[in-house]
C-alpha atoms as a printed R data frame, in Angstrom:
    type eleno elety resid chain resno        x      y        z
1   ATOM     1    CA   UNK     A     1  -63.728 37.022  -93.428
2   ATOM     2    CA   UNK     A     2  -66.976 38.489  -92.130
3   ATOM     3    CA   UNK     A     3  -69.250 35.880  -90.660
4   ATOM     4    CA   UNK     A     4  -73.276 36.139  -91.487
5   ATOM     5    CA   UNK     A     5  -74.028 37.179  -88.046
6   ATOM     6    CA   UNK     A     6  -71.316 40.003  -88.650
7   ATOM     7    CA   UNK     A     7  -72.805 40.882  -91.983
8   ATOM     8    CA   UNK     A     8  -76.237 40.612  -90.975
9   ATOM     9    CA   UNK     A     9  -75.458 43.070  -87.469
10  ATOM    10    CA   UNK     A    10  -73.903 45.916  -90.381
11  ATOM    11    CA   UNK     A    11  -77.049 44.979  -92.377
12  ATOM    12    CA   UNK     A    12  -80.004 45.272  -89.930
13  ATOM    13    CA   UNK     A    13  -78.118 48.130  -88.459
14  ATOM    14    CA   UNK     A    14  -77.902 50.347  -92.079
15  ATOM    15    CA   UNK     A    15  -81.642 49.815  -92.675
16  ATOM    16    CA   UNK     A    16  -82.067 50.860  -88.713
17  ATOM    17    CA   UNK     A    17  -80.349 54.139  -89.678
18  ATOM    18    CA   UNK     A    18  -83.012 55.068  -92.269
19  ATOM    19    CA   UNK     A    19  -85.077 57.532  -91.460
20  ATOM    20    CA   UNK     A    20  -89.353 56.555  -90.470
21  ATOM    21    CA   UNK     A    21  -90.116 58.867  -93.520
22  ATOM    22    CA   UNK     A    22  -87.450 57.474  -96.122
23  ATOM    23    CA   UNK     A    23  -88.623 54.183  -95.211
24  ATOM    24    CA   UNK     A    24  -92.455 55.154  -96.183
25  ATOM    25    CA   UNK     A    25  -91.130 56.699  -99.872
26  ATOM    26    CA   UNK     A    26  -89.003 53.846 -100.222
27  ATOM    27    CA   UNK     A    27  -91.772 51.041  -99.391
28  ATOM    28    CA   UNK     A    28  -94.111 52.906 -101.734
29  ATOM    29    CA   UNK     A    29  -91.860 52.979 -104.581
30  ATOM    30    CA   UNK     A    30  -91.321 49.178 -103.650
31  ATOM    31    CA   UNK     A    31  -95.218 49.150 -104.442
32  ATOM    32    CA   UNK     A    32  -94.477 50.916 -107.344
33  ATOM    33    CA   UNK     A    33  -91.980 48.482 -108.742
34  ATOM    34    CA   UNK     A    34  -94.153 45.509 -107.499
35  ATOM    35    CA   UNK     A    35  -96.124 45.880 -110.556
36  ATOM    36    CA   UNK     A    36  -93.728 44.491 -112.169
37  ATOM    37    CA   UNK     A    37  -94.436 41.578 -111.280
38  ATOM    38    CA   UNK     A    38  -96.121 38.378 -113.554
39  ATOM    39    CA   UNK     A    39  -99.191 36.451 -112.497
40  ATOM    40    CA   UNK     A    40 -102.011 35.243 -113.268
41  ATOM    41    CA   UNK     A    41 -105.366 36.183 -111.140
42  ATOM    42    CA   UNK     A    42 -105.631 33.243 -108.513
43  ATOM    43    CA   UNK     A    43 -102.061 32.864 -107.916
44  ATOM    44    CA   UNK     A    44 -101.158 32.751 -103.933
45  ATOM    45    CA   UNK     A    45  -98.784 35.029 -102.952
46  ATOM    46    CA   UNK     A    46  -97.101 35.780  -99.623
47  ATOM    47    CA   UNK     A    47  -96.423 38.761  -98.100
48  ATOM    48    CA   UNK     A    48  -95.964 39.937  -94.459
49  ATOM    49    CA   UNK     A    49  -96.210 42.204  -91.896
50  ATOM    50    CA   UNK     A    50  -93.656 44.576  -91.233
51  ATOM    51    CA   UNK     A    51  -91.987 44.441  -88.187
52  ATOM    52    CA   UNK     A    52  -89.119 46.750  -87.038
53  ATOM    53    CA   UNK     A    53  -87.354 48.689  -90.349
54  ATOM    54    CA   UNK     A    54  -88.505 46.112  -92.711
55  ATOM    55    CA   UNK     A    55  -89.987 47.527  -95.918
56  ATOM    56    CA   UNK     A    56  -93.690 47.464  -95.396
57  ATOM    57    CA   UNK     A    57  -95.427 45.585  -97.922
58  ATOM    58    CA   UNK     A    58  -98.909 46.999  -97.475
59  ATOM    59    CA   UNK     A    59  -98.955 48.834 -100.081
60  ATOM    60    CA   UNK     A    60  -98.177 46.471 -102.725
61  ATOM    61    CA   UNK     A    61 -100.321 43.773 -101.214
62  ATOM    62    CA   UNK     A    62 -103.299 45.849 -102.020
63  ATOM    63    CA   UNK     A    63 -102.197 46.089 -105.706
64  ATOM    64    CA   UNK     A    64 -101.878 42.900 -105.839
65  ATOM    65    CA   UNK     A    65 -105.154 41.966 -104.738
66  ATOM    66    CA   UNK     A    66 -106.258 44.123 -106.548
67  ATOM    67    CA   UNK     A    67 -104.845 42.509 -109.300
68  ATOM    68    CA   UNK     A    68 -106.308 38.908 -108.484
69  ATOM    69    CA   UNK     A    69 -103.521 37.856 -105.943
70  ATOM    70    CA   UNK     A    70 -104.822 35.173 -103.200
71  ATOM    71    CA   UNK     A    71 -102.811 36.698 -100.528
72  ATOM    72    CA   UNK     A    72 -101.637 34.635  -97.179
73  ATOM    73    CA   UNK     A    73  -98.948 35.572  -94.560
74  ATOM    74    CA   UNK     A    74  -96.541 33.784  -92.473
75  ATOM    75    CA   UNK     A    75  -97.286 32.686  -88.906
76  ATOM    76    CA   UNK     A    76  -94.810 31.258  -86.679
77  ATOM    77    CA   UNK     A    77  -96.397 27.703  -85.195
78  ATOM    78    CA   UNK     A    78  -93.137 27.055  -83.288
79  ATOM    79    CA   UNK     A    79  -89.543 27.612  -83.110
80  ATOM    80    CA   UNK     A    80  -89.005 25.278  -86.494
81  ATOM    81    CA   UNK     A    81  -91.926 26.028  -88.401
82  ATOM    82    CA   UNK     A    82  -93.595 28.911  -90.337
83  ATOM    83    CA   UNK     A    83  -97.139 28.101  -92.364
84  ATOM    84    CA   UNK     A    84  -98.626 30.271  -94.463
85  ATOM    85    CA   UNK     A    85 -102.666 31.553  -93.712
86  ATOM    86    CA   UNK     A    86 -105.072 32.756  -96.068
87  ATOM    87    CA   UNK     A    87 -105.125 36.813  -95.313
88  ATOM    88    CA   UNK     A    88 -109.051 37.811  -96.399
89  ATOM    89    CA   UNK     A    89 -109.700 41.600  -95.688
90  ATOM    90    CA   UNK     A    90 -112.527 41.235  -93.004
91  ATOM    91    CA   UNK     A    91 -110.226 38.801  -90.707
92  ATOM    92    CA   UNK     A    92 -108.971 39.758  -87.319
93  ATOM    93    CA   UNK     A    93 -104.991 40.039  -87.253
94  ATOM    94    CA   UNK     A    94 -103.369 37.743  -83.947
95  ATOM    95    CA   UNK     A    95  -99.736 37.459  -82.478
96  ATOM    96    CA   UNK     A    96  -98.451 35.663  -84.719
97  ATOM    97    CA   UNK     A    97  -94.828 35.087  -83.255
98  ATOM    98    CA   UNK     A    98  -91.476 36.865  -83.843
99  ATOM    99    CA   UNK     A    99  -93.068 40.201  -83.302
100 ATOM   100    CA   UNK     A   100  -95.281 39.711  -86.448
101 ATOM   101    CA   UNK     A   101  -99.459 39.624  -86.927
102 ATOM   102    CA   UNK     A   102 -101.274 37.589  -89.230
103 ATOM   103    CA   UNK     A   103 -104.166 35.738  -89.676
104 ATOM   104    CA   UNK     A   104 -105.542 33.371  -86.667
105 ATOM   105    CA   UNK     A   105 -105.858 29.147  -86.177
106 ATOM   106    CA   UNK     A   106 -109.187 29.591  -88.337
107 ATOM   107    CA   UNK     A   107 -107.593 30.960  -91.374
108 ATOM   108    CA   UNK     A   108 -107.002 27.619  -94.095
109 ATOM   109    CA   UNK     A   109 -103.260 26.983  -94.650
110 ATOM   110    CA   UNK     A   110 -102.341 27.754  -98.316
111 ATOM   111    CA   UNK     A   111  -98.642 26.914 -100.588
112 ATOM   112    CA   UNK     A   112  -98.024 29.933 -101.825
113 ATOM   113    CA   UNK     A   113  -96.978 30.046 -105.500
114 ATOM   114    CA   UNK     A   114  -94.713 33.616 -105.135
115 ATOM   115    CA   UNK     A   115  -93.293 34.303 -102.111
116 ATOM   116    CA   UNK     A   116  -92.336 37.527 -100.657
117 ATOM   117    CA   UNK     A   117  -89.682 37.007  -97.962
118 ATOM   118    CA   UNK     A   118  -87.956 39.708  -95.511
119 ATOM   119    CA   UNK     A   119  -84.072 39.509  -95.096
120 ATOM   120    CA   UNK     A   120  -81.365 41.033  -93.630
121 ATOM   121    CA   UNK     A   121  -78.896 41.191  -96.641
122 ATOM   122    CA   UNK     A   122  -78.639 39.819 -100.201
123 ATOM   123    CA   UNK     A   123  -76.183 39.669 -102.923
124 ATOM   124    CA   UNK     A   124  -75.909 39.919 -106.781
125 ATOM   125    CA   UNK     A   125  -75.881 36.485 -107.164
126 ATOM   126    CA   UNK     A   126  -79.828 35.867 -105.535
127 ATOM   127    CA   UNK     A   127  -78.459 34.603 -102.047
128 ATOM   128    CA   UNK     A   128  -80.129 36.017  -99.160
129 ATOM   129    CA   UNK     A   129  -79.368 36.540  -95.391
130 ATOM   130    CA   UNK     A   130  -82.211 36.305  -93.150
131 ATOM   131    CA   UNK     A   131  -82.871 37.139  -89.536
132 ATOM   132    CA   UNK     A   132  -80.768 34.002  -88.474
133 ATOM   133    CA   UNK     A   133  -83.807 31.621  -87.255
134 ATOM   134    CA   UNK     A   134  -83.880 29.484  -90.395
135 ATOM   135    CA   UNK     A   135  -88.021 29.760  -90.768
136 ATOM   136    CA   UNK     A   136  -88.151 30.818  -94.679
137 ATOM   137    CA   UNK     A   137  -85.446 28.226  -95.111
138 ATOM   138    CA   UNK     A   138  -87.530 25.271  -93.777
139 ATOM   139    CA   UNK     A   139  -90.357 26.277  -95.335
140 ATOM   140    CA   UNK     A   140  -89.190 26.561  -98.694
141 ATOM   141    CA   UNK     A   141  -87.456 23.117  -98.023
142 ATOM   142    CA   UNK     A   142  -90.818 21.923  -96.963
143 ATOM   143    CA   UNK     A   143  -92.395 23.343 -100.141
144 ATOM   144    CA   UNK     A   144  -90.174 21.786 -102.307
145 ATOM   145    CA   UNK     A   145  -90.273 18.500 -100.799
146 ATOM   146    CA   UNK     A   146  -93.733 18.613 -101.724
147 ATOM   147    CA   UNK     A   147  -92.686 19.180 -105.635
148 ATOM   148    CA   UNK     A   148  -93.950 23.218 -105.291
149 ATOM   149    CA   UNK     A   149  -91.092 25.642 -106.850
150 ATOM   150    CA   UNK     A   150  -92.274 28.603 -105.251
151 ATOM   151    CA   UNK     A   151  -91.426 32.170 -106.629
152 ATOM   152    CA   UNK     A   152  -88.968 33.199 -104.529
153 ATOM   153    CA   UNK     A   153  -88.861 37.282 -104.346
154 ATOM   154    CA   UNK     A   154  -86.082 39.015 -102.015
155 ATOM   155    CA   UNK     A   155  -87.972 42.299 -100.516
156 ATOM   156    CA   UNK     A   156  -85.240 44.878  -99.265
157 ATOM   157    CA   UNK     A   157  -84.339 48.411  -99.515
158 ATOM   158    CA   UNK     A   158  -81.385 48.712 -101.693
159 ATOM   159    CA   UNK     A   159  -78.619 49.939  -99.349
160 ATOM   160    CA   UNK     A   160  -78.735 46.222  -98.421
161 ATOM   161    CA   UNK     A   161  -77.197 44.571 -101.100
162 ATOM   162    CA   UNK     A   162  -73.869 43.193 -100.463
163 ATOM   163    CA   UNK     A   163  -70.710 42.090 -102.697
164 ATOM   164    CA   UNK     A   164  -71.089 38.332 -101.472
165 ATOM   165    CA   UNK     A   165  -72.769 36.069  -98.745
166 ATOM   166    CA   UNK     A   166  -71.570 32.802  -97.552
167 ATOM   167    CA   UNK     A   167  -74.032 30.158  -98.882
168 ATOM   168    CA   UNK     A   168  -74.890 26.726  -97.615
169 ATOM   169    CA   UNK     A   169  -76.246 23.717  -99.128
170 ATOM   170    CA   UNK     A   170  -79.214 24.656  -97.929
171 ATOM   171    CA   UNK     A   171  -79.277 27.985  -98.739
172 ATOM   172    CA   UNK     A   172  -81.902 28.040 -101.901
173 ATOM   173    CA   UNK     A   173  -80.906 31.314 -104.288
174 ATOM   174    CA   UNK     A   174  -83.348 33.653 -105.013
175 ATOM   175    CA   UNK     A   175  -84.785 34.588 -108.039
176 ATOM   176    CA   UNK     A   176  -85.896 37.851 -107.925
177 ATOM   177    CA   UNK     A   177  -85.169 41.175 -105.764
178 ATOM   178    CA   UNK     A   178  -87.538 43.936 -105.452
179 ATOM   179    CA   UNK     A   179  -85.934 47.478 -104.013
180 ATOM   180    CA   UNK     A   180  -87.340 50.860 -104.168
181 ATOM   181    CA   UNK     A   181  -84.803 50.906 -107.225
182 ATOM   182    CA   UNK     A   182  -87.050 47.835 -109.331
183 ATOM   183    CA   UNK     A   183  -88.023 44.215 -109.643
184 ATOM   184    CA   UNK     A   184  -85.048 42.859 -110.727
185 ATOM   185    CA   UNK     A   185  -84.628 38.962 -111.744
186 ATOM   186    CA   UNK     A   186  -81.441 37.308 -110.626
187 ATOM   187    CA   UNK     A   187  -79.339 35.420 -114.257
188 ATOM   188    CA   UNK     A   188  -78.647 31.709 -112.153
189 ATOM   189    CA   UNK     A   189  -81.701 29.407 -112.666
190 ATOM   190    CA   UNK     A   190  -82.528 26.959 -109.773
């Protein structure tokens, strides 16, 4: 049986293997598929940077400003914990940790009502593999500790769907998984 750091090694390597100008058509049909996606004009939503091959969300950040989105983006404060700052246009992207940029110390700290999160693999069921550090996992945890039930949106290219991931008690599925190929809602309720 495959472990996740096995699964997540074939993973981040297949989405290594696509090429700089794939992953641009395939980011802007993400954008494309993004708009999809319910909300009403206020609601904060998280995005992020790209770093490495991830699918670059720039794109449909703009739309969904455009659309009324409050936008923020994850910074890393230390090796447990993620928080998520407001992301206005005129602002001055920092280091951020983990090889991301965001917004810096002065930006206010929002809950985000929809969040976008960056994996490594995900299955049909709505779990997800991340990058192994546990940050999205603590954060959700945090949020719903705090009685917010955050949209919680896969972004990945397709080729990165798997037939099954191990998941732990702390694992939290899913609901939705956007692809170049759609926005696509996963049947389990949490």
């Amino acid at each position: 049986m495959e472990t996740k750091a096995d699964i997540r090694k074939a993973m981040l390597a297949r989405r290594n293997a696509i090429a700089v100008e794939d992953r641009i058509e395939m980011s802007l049909a993400m954008a494309d598929a993004g708009e999809a996606l319910d909300f009403v004009p206020g609601t904060v939503i998280s995005g992020y940077m790209p770093i490495r091959s991830e699918p670059d969300l720039r794109p449909l950040m703009a739309r969904l400003r455009e659309r009324g989105a409050r936008l923020c983006l994850p910074v890393v404060l230390d090796a447990e914990t993620i928080a998520f700052r407001d992301f206005v246009r005129e602002a001055a992207q920092v280091d951020t940790g983990f090889g991301t940029t965001g917004p810096g110390e002065g930006a206010e700290v929002l809950d985000p009502d929809i969040v976008l999160l960056p994996l490594s693999a995900f299955d049909g069921a709505g779990n997800r593999l991340g990058y192994g550090a546990g940050h999205y996992d603590r954060a959700i945890a945090r949020l719903l500790a705090r009685g917010r039930k955050p949209v919680l949106i896969g972004t990945a290219f397709s080729l990165q769907q798997v037939e099954h991931l191990p998941a732990e008690a702390h694992d939290v599925p899913l609901d939705f998984i956007l692809t170049e190929g759609g926005l696509k809602p996963f049947a389990k309720p949490r």
